[in-house]
N, C-alpha and C positions, 0 to 999 in steps of 0.2 A: 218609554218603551215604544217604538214602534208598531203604527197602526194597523202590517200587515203581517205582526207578532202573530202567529195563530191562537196563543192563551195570552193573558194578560193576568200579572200577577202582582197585588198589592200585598205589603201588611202595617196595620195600623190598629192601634191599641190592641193589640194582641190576638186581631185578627186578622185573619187571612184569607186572603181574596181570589177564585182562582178563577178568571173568567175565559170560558169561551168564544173565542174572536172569531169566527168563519163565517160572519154572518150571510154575505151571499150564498154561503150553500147550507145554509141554514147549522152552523155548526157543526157539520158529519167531520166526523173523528177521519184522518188522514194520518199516516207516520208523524209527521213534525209535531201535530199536536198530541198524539198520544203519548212519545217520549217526553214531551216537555212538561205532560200533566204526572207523568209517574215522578221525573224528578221532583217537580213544585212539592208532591207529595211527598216525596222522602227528606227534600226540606224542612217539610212541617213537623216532621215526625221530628228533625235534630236540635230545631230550633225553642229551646225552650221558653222563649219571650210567645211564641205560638200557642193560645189559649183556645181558637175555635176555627173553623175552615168553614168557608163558604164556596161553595162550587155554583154560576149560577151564568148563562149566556146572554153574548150578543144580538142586539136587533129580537126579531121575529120567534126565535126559536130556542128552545133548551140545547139540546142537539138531538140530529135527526139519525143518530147511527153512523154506519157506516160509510164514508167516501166510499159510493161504489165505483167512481172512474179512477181509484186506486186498485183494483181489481180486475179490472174487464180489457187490462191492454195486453200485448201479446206477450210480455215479461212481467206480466204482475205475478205476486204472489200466492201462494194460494191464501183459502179462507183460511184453514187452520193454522198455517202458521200465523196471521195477523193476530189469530184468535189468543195465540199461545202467547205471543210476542205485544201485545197491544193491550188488551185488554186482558187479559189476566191477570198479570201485575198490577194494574189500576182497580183491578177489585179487590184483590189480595191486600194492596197499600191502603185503602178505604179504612177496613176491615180490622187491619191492627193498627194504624191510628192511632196514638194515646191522645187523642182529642175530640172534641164532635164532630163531625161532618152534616151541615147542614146542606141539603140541595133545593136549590130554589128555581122552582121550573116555571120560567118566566113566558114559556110558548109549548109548542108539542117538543116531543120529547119521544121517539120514535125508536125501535128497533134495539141497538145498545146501549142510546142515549137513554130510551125510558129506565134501563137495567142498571145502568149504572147508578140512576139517580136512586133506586129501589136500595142498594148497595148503601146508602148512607144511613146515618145514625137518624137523622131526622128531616122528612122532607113535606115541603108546601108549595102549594103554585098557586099561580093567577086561577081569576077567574075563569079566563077565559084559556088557560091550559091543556091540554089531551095527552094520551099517554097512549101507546101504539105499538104491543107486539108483533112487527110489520114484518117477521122472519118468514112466514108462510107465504107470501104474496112472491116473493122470489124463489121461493121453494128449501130456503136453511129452516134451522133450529135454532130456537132462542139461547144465546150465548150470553157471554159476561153476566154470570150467574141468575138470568132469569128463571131459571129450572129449581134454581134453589131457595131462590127471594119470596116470588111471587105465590107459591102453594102457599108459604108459610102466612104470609100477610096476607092473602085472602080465601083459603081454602083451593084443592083439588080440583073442583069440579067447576069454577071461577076461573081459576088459571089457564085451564084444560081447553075451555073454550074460548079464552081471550086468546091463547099461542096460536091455537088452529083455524080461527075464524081471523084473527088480524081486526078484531073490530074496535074503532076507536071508545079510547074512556073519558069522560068530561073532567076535568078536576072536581066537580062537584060528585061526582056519582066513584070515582076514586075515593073520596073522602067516606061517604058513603058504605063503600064496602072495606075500609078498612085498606086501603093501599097505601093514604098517606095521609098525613097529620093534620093539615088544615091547608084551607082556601082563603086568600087574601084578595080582595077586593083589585081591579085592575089601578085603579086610582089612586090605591093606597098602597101597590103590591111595595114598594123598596123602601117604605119606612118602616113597614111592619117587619120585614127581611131583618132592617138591619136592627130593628129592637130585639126582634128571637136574637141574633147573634150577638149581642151586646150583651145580655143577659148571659148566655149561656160563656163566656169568657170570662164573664167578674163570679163564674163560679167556681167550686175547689174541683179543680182540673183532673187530678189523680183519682178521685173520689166516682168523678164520670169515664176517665180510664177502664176504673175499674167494674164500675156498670156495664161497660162495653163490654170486657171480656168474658165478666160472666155471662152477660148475653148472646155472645158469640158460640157459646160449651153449650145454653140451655139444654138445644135438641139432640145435641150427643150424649147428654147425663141422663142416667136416672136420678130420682130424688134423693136420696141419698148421697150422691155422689154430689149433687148441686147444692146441697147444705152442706157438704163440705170444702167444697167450692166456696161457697158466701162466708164460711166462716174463716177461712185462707185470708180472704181479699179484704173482709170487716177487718181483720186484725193487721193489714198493710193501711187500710182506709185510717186506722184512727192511731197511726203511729204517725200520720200526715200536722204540719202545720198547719193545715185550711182545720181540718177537725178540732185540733185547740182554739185554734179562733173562732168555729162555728160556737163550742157551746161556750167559750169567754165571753162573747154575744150574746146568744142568749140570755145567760146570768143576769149581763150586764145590763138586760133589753135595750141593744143597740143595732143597726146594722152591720153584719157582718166586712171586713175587709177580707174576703182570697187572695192569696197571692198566688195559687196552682202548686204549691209544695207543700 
């Protein structure tokens, strides 16, 4: 694939790789790369040898948001339609997924980039990582579901002042409050990346499908409605062939073999 691919897409043992290529402008999302990231993802979605996605950039940076010189010439479009057209779908695709989506924030991660990666099923960064609701500093609102992500993951009164102050977050102090899952050493960050995603592909695919979706309903159910929920998706989960081989396993005290069905 060529090196001035804007994304770069691999898959190999059943994962899927979706990288980031803009490095000189720090990855900012532009048209080319954000339709090529919606398809890669609906790829994923068709491709059943696809066990886990990893979304994860070039050089320096996660991605920094928005190409603002896609914006600022005398024919550009506007924000909202980019908003509607770009990034909506790419959170939307995230979201229903029948797979993990891990993001691995290998630098800052700014503006849509932080949102989108917030948008995934599990994420972690370097050490030396940030994260950057950069919306106010131009005078927008936080898009591509940061309004929706970030209350939930770290509280009201956390998000309220992260959107309106634009003030940077460490990956460590992320971790911290509850933003994202763990901090990987700079040294170590891409073995530990690709051990989470290796793991989470040799496991029973449908079964985390299905984790997702109920996590997806939590905050629109009441209780009730969410145990009937769990009890809907338990009884797809264990009509699955990963379930008979989970507890054959067991029995058998072996390691499990997944196959994702």
């Amino acid at each position: 694939m060529p090196e001035n691919n804007p994304l770069i897409f691999s898959l190999d043992n059943g994962i899927a790789t979706i990288r980031l290529n803009r490095p000189e402008v720090f990855n900012s999302v532009n048209k080319p790369l954000a339709l090529a990231f919606q398809q890669h993802l609906r790829d994923c979605q068709a491709d059943a040898s696809v066990r886990a996605v990893l979304i994860i950039g070039t050089g320096r940076a996660f991605c920094a948001g928005q190409d603002l010189a896609e914006i600022t010439g005398p024919d550009s479009p506007e924000v909202a339609d980019i908003v509607e057209q770009h990034y909506n779908p790419l959170i939307m695709l995230i979201r229903e997924l029948d797979k993990p989506v891990v993001a691995a924030v290998n630098g800052v991660a700014a503006g849509a980039g932080a949102n989108i990666a917030l948008a995934c099923d599990i994420v972690v960064a370097k050490e030396s990582a940030s994260f950057i609701q950069a919306f106010s500093k131009i005078g927008l609102i936080p898009d591509s579901g940061g309004t929706y992500f970030l209350p939930r993951l770290i509280g009201m009164q956390r998000a309220s002042a992260l959107m309106m102050t634009g003030d940077k977050v460490s990956a460590a102090e992320a971790v911290q409050m509850g933003m994202i899952y763990k901090v990987f050493a700079d040294e170590t960050f891409e073995q530990d990346v690709a051990a989470l995603v290796r793991k989470l592909a040799a496991m029973p695919t449908k079964g985390l499908a299905y984790t997702k979706q109920l996590l997806n309903s939590t905050f629109a159910n009441d209780v009730a409605q969410q145990l009937r929920a769990e009890g809907d998706y338990q009884l797809r989960a264990g009509n699955t062939t990963d379930y008979r081989e989970g507890v054959a396993a067991f029995i058998e005290k072996r390691q499990p073999t997944f196959t994702g069905q």
